[in-house]
N, C-alpha and C positions, 0 to 999 in steps of 0.2 A: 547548384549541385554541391556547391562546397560547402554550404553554409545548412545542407539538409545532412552534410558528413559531422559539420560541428553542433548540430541538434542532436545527431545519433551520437557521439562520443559525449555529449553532457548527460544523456540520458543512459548511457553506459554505467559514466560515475556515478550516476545520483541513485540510477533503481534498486542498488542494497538497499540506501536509505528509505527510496518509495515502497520499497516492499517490506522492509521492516515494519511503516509504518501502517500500512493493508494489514498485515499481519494480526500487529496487535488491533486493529480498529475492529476483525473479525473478528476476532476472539472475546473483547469487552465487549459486544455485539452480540454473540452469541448467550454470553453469559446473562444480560439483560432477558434476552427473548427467553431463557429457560426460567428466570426471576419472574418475569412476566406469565410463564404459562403454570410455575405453580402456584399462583396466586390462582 
């Protein structure tokens, strides 16, 4: 129990970071497939 509390508080801190990085990973992502389909 305690140690599924200090997973959820590390993953508290950390998912700005993880989702900044989702973020941008969509987005260069997106960009690609639209690179890709006007070809």
């Amino acid at each position: 129990m305690i140690t599924l509390f200090l997973l959820t508080l590390r993953f508290a801190v950390f998912s700005p970071r993880i989702i900044h990085y989702i973020l941008r990973f969509s987005n260069g992502f997106s960009e690609i497939l639209q690179i890709s389909l006007a070809f």
